[in-house]
VEXDREN-2710 file (C-alpha; in Angstrom, 1 decimal):
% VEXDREN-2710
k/r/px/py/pz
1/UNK/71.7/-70.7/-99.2
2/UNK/72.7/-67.3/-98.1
3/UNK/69.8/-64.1/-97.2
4/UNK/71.3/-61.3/-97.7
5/UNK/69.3/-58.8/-95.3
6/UNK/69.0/-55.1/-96.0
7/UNK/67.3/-53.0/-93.0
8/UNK/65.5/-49.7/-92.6
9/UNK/65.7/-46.1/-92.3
10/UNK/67.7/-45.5/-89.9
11/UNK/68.7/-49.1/-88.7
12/UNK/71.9/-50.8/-89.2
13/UNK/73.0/-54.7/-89.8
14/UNK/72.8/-55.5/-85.9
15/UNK/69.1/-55.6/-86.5
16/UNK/69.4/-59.0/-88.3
17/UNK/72.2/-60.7/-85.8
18/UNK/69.6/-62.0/-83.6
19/UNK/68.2/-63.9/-86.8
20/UNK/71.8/-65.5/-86.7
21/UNK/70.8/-69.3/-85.5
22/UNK/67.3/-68.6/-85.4
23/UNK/66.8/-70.4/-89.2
24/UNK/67.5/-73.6/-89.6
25/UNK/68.9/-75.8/-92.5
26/UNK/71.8/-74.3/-94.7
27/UNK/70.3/-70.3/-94.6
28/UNK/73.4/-68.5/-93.5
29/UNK/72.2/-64.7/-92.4
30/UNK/74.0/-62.3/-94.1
31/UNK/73.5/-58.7/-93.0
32/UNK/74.6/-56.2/-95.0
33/UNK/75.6/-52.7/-93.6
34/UNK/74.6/-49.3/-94.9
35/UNK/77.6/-46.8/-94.7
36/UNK/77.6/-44.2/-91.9
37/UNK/76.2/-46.9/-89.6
38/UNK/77.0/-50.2/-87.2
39/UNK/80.8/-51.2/-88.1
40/UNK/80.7/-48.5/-91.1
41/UNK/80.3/-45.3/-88.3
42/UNK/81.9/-42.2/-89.5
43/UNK/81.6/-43.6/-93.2
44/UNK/79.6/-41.0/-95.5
45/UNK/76.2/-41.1/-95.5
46/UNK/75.0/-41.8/-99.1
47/UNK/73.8/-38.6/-101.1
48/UNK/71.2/-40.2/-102.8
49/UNK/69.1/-43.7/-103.3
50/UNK/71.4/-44.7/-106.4
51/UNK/74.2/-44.6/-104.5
52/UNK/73.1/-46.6/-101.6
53/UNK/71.9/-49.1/-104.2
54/UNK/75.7/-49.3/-105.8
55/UNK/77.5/-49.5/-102.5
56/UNK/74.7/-52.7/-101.9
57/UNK/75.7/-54.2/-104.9
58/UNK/79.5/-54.2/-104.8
59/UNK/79.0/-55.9/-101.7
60/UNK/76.6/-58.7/-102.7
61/UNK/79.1/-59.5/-105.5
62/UNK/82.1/-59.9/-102.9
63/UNK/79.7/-62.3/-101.6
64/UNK/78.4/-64.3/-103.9
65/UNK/79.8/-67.9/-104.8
66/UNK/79.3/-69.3/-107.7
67/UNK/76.9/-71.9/-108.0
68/UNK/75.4/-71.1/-104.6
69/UNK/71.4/-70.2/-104.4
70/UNK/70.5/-66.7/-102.4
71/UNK/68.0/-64.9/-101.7
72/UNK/67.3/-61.0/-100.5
73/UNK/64.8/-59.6/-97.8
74/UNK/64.3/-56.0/-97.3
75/UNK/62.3/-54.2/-94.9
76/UNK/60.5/-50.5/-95.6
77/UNK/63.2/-48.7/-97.3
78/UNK/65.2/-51.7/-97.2
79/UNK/62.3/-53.4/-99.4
80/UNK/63.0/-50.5/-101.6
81/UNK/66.8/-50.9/-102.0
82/UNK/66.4/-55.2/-102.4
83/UNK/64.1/-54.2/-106.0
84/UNK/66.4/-51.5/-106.8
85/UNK/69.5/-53.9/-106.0
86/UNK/67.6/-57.0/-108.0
87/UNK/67.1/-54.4/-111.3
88/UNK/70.8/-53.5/-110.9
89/UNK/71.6/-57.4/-111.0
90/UNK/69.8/-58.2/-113.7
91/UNK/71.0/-55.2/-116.1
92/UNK/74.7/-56.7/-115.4
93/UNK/73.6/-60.1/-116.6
94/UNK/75.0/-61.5/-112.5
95/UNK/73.4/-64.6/-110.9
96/UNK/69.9/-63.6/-109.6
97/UNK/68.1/-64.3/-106.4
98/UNK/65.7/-67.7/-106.4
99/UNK/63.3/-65.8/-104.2
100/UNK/62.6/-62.2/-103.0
101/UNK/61.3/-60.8/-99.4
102/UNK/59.6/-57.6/-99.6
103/UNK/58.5/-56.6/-96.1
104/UNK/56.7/-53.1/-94.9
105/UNK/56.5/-51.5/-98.0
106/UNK/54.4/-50.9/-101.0
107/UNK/55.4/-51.3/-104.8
108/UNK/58.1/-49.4/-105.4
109/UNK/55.9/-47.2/-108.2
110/UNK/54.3/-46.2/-105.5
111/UNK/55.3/-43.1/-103.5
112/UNK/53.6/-41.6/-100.3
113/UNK/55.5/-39.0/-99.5
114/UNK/54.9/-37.6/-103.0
115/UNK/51.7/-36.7/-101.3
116/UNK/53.1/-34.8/-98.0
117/UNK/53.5/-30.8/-99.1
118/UNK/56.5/-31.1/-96.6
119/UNK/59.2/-33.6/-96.6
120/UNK/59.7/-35.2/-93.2
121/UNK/63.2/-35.2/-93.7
122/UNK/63.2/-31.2/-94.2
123/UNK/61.7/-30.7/-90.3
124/UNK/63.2/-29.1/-87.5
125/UNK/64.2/-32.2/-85.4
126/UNK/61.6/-31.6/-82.9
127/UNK/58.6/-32.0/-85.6
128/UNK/60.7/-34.7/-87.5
129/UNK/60.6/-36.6/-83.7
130/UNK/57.5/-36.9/-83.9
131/UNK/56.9/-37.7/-87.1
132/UNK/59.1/-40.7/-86.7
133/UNK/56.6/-41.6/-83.5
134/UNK/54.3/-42.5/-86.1
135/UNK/56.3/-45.2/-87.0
136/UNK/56.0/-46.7/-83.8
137/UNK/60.2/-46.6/-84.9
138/UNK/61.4/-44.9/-81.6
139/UNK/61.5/-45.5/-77.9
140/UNK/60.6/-43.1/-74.9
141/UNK/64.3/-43.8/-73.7
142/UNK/65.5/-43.5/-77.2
143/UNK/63.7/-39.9/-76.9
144/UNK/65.2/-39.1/-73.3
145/UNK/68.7/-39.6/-74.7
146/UNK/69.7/-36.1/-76.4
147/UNK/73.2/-38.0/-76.9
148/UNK/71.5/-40.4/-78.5
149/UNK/69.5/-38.2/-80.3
150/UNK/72.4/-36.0/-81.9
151/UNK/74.2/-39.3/-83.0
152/UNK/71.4/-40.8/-84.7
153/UNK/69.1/-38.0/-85.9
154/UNK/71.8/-37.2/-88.7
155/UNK/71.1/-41.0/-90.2
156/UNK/67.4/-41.3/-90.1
157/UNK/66.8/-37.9/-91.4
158/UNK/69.2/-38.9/-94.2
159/UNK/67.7/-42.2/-94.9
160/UNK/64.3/-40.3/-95.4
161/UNK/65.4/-37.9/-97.8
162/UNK/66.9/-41.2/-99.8
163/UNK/63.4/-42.6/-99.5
164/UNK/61.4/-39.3/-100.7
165/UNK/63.7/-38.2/-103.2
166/UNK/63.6/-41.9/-104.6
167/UNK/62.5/-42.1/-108.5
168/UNK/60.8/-44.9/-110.1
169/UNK/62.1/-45.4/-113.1
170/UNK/62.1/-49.2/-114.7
171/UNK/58.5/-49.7/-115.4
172/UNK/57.7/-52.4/-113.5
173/UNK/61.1/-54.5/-114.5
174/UNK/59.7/-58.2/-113.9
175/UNK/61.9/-60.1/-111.1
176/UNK/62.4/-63.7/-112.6
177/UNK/61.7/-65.2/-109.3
178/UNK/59.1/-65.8/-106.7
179/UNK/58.4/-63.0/-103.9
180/UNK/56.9/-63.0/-100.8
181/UNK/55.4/-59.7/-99.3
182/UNK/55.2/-59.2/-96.1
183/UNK/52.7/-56.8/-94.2
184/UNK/51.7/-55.8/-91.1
185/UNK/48.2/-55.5/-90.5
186/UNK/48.1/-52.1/-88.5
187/UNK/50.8/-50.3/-91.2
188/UNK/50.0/-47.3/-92.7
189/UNK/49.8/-48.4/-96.1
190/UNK/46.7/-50.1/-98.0
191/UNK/45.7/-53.1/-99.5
192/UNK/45.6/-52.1/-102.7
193/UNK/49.0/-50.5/-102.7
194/UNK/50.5/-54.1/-101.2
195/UNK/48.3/-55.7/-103.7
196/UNK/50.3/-53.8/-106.6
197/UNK/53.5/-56.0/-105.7
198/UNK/52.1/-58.5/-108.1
199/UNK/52.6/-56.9/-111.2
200/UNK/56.0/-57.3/-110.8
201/UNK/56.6/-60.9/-111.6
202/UNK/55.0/-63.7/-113.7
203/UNK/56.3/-66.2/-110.8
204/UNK/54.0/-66.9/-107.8
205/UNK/53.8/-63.5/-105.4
206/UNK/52.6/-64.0/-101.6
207/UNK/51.3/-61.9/-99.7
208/UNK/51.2/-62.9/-95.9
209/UNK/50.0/-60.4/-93.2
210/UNK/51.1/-60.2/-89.9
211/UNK/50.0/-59.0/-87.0
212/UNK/51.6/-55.4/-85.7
213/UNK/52.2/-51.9/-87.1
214/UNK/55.7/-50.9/-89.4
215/UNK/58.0/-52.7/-87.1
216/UNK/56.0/-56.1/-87.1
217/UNK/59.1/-57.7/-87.7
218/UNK/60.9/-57.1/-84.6
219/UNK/57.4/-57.7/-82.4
220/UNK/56.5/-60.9/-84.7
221/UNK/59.7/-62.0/-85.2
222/UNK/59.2/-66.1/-84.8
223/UNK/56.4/-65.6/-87.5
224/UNK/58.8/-63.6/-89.9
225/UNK/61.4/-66.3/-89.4
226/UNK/58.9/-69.4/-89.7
227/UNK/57.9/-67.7/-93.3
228/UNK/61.1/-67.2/-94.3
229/UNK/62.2/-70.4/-93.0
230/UNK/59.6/-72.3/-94.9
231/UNK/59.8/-70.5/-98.2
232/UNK/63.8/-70.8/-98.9
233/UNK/63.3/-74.6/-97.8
234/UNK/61.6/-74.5/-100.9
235/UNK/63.0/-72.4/-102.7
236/UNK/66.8/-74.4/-102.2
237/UNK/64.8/-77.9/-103.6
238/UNK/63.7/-76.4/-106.4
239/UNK/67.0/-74.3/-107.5
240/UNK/68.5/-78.3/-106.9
241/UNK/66.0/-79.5/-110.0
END
């Protein structure tokens, strides 16, 4: 089975090569790469969430084989793209995922930066720094590295504008599949707003919270993987039935 693995504002696929061996079984890791980023560097950067969405698509369709079960995990605006990339998949009438990951994010009708009278991504990059702190998303060396800063700061600040521009628009689309959520305890969204993940399937939805802030799943990482690990061992028996 392969798990196709989107990542976050701002990261690229090297954030899911160290899951490479870590999952036993037949899960083969597949990372894929947002443009402008990792081996893609000096690609575009995508102009809105749409067309981050169709660039994830043609990709997943190169990879695909027929017959063969996979699954997708996302994490924050990854999350995001993996529903948006699922809806796109199942208006073309493709081969859906068996299960879904959804992982440091709310339901996708939900927007919090629709409340912020600012957009982040609109800052001057000292203010956007520090919003980004918040996120417990960047290091102090990260910070002491203006060369680091001017290469990157271009990427993240586009990746949030994706992510607050972004328009619900399907009505909660039902995914034909089961979905795990996951959530990390000390994140800044609620409860409630993780709870709101359910309404989008009539297939079992679990909700497993973790220990940590936004980035749980680099600090919890053996607990990510034992979920995941667990739930496609499943998930592959009963796609065999």
């Amino acid at each position: 089975m392969k798990l196709f693995c989107i990542p976050f504002a701002g990261g690229s696929a090297t954030v899911y090569s160290k899951w490479k061996g870590r999952l036993g079984g037949n899960i083969d890791i597949v990372p894929l790469e947002l443009s402008g980023r990792g081996d893609r560097f000096g690609e575009p950067l995508y102009k809105d969430f749409q067309a981050a969405v169709d660039d994830l698509y043609d990709f997943i369709l190169k990879n695909m084989h027929e017959g063969q079960p996979y699954a997708i995990f996302g994490h924050s605006m990854g999350a995001l793209l993996a529903y948006e990339l699922y809806v796109k998949l199942a208006l073309n009438k493709n081969a859906l995922p068996v299960h879904m990951f959804f992982s440091g994010r709310e339901a996708p009708h939900i927007n919090l930066f629709e409340t912020k009278k600012i957009k982040i991504s609109n800052l001057p990059a000292n203010q956007f720094l520090e919003e980004l702190k918040k996120y417990n998303g960047v290091t102090a060396e990260f910070l002491e590295n203006q060369e680091l800063v001017n290469l990157f700061l271009p990427i993240i600040r586009s990746d949030f504008h994706l992510v607050e521009n972004y328009v619900y628009k399907h009505n909660h689309v039902k995914l034909h599949c089961p979905i795990t959520i996951l959530n990390g305890t000390e994140d800044y969204t609620t409860e409630a707003n993780v709870n709101e993940w359910k309404s989008y399937t009539n297939h079992p939805c679990e909700i497993v919270n973790v220990d940590g802030g936004h980035f749980f799943i680099e600090n919890q990482l053996d607990v990510v993987l034992e979920q995941i690990q667990s739930t496609l061992e499943k998930a592959e028996v009963k796609s065999l039935v």
